[in-house]
ZAMARVEX-118213 format. One line per field, with one value per residue (C-alpha): x, y, z. Coordinates in Angstrom, 2 decimals, always signed. Example, Ala and Ser with C-alpha at 12.3 -4.5 7.8 and 13.67 -1.06 7.14 Angstrom:
BEGIN
east	c(+12.30,+13.67)
north	c(-4.50,-1.06)
up	c(+7.80,+7.14)
//
This chain:
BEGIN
east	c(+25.28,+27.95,+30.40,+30.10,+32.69,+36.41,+35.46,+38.06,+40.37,+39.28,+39.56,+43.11,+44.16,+42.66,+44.14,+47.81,+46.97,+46.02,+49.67,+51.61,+52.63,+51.79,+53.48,+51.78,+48.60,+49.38,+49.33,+46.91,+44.55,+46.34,+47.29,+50.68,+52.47,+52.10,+47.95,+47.86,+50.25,+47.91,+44.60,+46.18,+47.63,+43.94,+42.36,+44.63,+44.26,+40.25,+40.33,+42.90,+45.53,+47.92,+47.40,+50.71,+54.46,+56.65,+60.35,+62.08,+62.56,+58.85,+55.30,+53.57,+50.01,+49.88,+46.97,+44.60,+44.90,+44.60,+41.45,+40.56,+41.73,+38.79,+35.93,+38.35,+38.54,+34.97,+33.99,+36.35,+34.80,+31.14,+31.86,+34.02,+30.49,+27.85,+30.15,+30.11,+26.81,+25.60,+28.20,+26.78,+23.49,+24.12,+25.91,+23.21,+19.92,+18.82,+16.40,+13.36,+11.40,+8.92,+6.86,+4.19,+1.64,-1.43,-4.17,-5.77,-3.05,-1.43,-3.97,-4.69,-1.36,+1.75,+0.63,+0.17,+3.68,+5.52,+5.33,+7.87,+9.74,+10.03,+11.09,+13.70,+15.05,+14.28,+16.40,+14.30,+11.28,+8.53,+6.03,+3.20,+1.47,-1.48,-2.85,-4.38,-3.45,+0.37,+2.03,+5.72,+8.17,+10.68,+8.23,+7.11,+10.23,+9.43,+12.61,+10.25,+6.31,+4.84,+3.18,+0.83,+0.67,+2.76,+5.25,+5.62,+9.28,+10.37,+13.14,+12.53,+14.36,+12.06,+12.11,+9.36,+8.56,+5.60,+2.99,-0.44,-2.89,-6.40,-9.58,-12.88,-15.64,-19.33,-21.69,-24.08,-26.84,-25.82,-25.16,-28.19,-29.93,-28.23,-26.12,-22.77,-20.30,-18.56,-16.12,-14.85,-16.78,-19.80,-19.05,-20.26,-23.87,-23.36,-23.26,-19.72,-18.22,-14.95,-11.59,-10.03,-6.42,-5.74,-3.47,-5.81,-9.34,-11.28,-10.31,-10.31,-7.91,-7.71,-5.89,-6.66,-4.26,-4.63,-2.98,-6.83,-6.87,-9.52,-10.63,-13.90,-14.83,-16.93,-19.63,-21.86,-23.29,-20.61,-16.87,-14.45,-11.00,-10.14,-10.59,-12.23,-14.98,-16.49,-17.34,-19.95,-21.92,-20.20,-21.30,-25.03,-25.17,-25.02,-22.62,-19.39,-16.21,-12.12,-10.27,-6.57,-6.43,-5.36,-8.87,-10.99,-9.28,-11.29,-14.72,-13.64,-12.40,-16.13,-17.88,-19.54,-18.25,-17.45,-14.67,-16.18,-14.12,-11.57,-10.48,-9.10,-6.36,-5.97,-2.14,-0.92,+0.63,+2.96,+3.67,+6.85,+8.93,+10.34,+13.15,+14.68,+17.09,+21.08,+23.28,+23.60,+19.87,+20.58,+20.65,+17.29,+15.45,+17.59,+16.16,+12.77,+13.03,+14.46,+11.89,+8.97,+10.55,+10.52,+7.02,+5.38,+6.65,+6.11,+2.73,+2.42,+3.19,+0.98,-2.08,-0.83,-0.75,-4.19,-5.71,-4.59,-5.42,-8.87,-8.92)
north	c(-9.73,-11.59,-9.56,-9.68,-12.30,-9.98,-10.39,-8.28,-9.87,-13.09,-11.51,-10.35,-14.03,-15.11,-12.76,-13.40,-17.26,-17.01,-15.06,-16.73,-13.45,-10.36,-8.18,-8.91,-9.19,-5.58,-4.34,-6.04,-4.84,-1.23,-1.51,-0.79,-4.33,-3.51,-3.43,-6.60,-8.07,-6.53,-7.81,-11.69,-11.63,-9.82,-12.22,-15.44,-13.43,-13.96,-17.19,-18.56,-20.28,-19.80,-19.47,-19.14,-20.12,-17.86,-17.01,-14.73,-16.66,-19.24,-18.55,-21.67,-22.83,-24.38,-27.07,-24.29,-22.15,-25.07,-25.74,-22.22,-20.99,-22.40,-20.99,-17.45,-17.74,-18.54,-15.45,-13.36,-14.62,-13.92,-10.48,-9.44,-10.97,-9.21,-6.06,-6.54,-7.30,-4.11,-1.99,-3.75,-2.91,+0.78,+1.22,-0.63,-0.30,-4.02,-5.30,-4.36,-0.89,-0.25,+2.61,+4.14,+6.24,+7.94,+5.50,+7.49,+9.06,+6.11,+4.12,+7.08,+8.68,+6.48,+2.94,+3.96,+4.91,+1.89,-0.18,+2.15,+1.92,-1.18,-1.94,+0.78,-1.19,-4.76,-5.93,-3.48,-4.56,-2.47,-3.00,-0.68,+0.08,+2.54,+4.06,+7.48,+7.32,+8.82,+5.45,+5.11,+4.81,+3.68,+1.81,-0.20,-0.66,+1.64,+2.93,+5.81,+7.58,+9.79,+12.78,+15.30,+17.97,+20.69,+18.91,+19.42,+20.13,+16.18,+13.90,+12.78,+13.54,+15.28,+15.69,+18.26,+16.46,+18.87,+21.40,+19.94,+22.86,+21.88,+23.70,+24.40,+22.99,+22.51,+21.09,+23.41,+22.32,+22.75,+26.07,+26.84,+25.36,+27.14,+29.83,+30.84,+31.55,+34.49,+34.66,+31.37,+32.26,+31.88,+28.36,+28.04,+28.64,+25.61,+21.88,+20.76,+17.44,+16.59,+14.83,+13.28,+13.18,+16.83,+18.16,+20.41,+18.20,+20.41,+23.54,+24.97,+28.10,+30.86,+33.36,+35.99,+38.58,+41.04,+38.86,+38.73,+35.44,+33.67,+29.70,+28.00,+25.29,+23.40,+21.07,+18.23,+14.85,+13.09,+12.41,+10.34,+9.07,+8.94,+11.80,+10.05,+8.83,+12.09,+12.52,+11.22,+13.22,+16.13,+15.62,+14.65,+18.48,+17.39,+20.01,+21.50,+20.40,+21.81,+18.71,+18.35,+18.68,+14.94,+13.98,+16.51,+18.35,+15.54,+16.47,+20.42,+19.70,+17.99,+20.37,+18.06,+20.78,+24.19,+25.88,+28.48,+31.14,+32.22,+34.62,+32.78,+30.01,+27.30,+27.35,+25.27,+21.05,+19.33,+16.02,+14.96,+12.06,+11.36,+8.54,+8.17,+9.94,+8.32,+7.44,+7.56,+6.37,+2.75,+3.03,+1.61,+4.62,+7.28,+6.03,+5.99,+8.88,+10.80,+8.94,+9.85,+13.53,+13.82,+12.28,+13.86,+17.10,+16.20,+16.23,+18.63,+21.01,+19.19,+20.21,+23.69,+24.19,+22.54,+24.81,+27.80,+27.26,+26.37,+29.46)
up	c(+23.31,+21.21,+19.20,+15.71,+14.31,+12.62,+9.30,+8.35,+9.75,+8.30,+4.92,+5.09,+6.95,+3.70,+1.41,+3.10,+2.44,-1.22,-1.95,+1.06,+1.82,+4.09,+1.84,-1.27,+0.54,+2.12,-1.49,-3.27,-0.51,-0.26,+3.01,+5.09,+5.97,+9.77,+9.44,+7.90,+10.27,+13.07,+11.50,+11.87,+15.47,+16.31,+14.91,+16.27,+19.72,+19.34,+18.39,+20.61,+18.03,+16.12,+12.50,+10.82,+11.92,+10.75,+10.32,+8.38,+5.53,+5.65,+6.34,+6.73,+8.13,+11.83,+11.45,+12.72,+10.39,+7.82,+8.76,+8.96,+5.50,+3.08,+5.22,+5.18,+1.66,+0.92,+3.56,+1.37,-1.97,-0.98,+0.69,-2.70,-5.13,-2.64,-3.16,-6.73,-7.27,-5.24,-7.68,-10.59,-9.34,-8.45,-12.13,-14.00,-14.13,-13.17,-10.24,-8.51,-8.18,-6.00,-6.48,-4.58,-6.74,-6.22,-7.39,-10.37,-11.13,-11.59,-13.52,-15.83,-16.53,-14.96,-16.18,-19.99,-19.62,-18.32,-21.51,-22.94,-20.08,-19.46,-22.70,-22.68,-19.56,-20.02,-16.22,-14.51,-12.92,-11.06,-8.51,-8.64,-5.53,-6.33,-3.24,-2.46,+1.37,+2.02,+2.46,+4.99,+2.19,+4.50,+7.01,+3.80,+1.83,-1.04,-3.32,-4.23,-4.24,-6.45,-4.36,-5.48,-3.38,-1.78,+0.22,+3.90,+5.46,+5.53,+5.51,+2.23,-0.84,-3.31,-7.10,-8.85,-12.24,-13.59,-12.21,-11.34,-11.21,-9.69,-10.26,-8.56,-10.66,-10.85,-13.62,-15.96,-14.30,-10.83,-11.40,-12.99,-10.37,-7.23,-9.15,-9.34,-6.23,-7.44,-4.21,-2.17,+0.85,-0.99,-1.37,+2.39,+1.05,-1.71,-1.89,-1.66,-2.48,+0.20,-0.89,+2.36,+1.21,+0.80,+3.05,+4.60,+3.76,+5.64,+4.10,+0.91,+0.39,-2.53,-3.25,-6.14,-8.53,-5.94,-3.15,-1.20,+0.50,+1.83,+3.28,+3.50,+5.18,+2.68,+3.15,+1.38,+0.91,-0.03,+1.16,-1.07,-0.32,-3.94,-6.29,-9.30,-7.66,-7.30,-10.49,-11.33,-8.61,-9.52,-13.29,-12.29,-10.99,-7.35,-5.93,-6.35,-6.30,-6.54,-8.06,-9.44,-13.45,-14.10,-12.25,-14.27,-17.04,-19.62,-18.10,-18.14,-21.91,-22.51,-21.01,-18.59,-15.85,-16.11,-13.74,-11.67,-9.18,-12.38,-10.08,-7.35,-7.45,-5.07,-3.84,-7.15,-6.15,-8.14,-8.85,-7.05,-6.86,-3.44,-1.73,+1.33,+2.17,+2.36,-0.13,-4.04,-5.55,-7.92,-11.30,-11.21,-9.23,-10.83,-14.56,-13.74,-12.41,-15.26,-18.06,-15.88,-15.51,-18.99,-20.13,-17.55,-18.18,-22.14,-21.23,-19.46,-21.68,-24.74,-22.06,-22.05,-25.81,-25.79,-23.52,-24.64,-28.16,-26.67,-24.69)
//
């Protein structure tokens, strides 16, 4: 395989050539005269010619280095814009964001908040992929994802934005129909609805005040690979189901559902923002980050207030 062409070289030969000078060049550039001297003759050795001729007293172009010095200096001037434009970029929140989001999450509580946003920062764009499945962030090129859930040990680089508590739930008429479980295992002996994006989907595990802990392996008619679409089973009375609050804190608020094992607690998700890991985020990720930080916590605590005045 071919070596990569010396583009630093090419950039001090141009450098030298724009002040005529391999001192001044070793300054401007912050180098010691004997690197930049080094960089040329490493560079003449590769390409086989000379590219100055010089004395103690001239440094002039040989007819090779004439014809090399505007495609140096043009190398030089797109390497120092591309640099410039990724600073800019990094500095300044400006370009494109794409964000991977849970999908009713997204449509119910992160797209009512992007108008603000976007007006806030009017050079920012986003690109909103809503999807319940766990998407490759890297493999697909996303800056960042939302993820609800506890997060498993990973490379990733995660940011808690607000608590998402979920809750087991059943409608009035289910439960008059088939009663009420008073302990998890008793959901064994009741019609459960399944959510295949949980990170245990097969399992459902509680824990009470007294540090008890049990799991049940739920079953039911009906498996869904997004949350929302449960409910209107769940609210026809058609079985039971443990759902995040975003999903069914309006129906619990109605009173379409009623939350049932008070007792016990689900080990409590959050709503995350992850990126790849390396390097400083752009000014881009880092701001969305922070608004959606802030509203989502904002809201967050508005439910809180709600419910226990409620309560």
């Amino acid at each position: 395989m071919a070596k990569l062409p010396d583009f630093e070289g090419f950039a001090i030969f141009a450098k030298v050539v724009e002040l005529r000078s391999f001192a001044a060049a070793a300054t401007e550039l912050a180098l010691s005269r004997a690197t930049v001297s080094k960089a040329v003759t490493r560079l003449e050795a590769r390409l086989g010619a000379r590219l100055f001729n010089r004395t103690s007293r001239r440094l002039a172009l040989t007819d090779a280095g004439q014809k090399l010095a505007e495609r140096a200096a043009r190398l030089l001037s797109d390497g120092e814009a591309a640099e410039n434009e990724a600073l800019a970029q990094s500095a300044t929140p400006r370009g494109l964001v794409r964000l991977a989001v849970p999908m009713t999450f997204g449509v119910r509580t992160v797209a009512p908040l992007l108008p603000e946003f976007l007006e806030q920062y009017p050079e920012v764009s986003i690109d909103l992929h809503l999807s319940d499945a766990t998407v490759d962030l890297i493999g697909e090129g996303f800056d960042a994802g939302l993820r609800i859930a506890r997060l498993p040990d990973s490379s990733l680089i995660a940011r808690r934005l607000c608590a998402m508590p979920r809750y087991t739930v059943a409608a009035p008429a289910y439960l008059k129909r088939h009663g009420r479980p008073t302990h998890p295992m008793h959901l064994a002996e009741h019609r459960c609805f399944g959510y295949a994006y949980l990170s245990t989907p097969g399992v459902w595990h509680y824990t009470n005040a007294s540090g008890e802990q049990a799991s049940v392996r739920p079953a039911g008619q009906l498996r869904v690979n997004n949350g929302e679409a449960v409910l209107p089973a769940l609210i026809a009375g058609l079985g039971i189901a443990d759902l995040p609050d975003f999903i069914v804190g309006d129906a619990i608020a109605s009173g379409e559902v009623e939350v049932i094992l008070k007792d016990w607690k689900q080990p409590e998700g959050a709503v995350h923002l992850v990126t790849p890991p390396g390097g400083p985020r752009p000014a881009r990720v880092e701001v969305l980050a922070d608004f959606l930080a802030k509203r989502l916590a904002m809201g967050s605590k508005r439910k809180s207030v709600h419910l226990r005045l409620e309560g």
